[in-house]
C-alpha positions in Angstrom: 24.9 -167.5 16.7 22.7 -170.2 17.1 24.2 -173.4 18.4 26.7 -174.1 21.5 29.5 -174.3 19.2 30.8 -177.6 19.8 33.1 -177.9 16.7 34.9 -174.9 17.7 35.8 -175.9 21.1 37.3 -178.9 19.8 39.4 -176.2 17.6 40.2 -174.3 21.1 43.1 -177.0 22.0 44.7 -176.7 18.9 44.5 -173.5 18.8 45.8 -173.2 22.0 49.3 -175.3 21.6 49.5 -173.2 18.4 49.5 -169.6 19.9 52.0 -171.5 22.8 54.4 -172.7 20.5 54.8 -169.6 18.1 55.1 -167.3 21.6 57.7 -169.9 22.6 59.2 -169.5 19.1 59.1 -165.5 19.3 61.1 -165.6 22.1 63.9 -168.2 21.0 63.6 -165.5 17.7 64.5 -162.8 19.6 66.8 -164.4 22.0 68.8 -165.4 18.8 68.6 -161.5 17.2 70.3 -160.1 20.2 72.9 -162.9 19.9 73.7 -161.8 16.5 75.6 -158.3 15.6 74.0 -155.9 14.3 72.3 -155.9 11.1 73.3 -159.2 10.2 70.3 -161.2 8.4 68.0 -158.5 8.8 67.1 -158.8 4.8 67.0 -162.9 5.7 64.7 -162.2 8.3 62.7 -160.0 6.7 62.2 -161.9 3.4 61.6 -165.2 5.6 58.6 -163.0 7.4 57.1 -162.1 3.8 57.2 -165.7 2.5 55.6 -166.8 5.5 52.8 -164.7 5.3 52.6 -165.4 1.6 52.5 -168.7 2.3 49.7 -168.3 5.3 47.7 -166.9 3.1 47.5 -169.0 0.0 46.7 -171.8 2.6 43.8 -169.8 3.9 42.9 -169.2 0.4 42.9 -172.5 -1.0 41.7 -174.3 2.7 38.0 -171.9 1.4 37.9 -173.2 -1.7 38.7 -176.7 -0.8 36.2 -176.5 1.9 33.4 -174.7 -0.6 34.0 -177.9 -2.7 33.6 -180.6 -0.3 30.7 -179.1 1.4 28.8 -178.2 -1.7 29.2 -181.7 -3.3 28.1 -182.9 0.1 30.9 -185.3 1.1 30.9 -182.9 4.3 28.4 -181.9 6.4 28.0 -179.9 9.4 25.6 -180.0 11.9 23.8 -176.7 12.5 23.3 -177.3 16.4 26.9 -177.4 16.7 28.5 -175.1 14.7 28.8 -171.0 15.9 26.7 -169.8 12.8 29.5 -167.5 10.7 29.9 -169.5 7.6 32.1 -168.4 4.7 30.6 -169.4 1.6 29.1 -172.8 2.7 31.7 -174.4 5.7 31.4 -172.9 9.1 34.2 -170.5 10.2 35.6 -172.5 13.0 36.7 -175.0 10.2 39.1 -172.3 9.6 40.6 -173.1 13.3 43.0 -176.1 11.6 44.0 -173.8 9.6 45.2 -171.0 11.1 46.6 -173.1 13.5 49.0 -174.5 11.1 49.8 -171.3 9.7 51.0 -170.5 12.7 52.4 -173.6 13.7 54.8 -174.7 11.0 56.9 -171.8 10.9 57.2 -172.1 14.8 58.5 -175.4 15.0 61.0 -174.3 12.2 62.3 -171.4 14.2 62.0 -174.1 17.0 64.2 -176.8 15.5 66.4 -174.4 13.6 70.3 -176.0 14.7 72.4 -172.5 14.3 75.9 -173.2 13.3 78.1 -171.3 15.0 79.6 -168.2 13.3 83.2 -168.3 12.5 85.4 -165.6 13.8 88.3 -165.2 11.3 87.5 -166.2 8.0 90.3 -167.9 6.1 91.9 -166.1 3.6 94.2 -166.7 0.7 97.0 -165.0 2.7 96.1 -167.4 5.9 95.9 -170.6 3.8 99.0 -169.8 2.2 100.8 -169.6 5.5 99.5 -173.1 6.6 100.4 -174.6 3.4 104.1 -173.2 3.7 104.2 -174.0 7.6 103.4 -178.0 6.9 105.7 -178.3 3.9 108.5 -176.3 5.8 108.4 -179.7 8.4 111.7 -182.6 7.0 109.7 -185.8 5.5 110.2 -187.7 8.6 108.1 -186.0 10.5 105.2 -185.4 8.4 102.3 -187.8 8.8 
């Protein structure tokens, strides 16, 4: 490592309110699972998990090459006094920092502002409708609405 790392401690913030938010998340996550009965949305859950790590990844991915690009063209550069000295290809790896950070952020503030609907008790059936449709047209005209 050769320099004091300066554009990594302006990551460290971020970062910081990142890892906050997604514990915060976590726990809203699993206050929500024991709400719910038993292996209900489990496949939901499980299937959201998989995309979202799909998802982190091809970010990642495509944040490297991106980054390759615009430092090799030289429409970015870094200074070497400040960065930590791990590169990967030609960008610094704290540059990584934003990125991670929103990998883990997004999906956070999704569980975050997620408004459950509550789950209805008694579904309606055909049998149930029925028997409201015959109890309002049983009432004399006059005193329907």
């Amino acid at each position: 490592m050769t320099g004091s790392g300066t554009y990594a401690l302006l990551a460290v913030p971020f970062l910081g309110v990142a890892v906050l938010v997604a514990v915060l998340a976590g726990v809203v996550s699993a206050g929500r699972r024991r709400a719910e009965r038993p292996g209900t949305a489990a496949r939901g859950r499980r299937s959201a998990v998989l995309a979202g790590i799909v998802a982190g990844v091809a970010l990642l991915v495509m944040t490297c090459v991106f980054n390759n690009v615009i430092v090799g063209l030289g429409i970015v550069a870094y200074d070497p006094a400040l960065v930590l000295g791990a590169r990967v290809g030609l960008f610094p790896v704290e540059d990584l920092a934003y990125s991670v950070g929103a990998v883990l952020l997004l999906p956070s503030c999704w569980v975050l502002l997620d408004r459950r609907r509550p789950v209805r008790s008694e579904r309606r059936t055909g049998s149930a409708h029925a028997e409201a449709s015959r109890t309002q047209s049983s009432r004399p005209p006059e005193e329907t609405p």
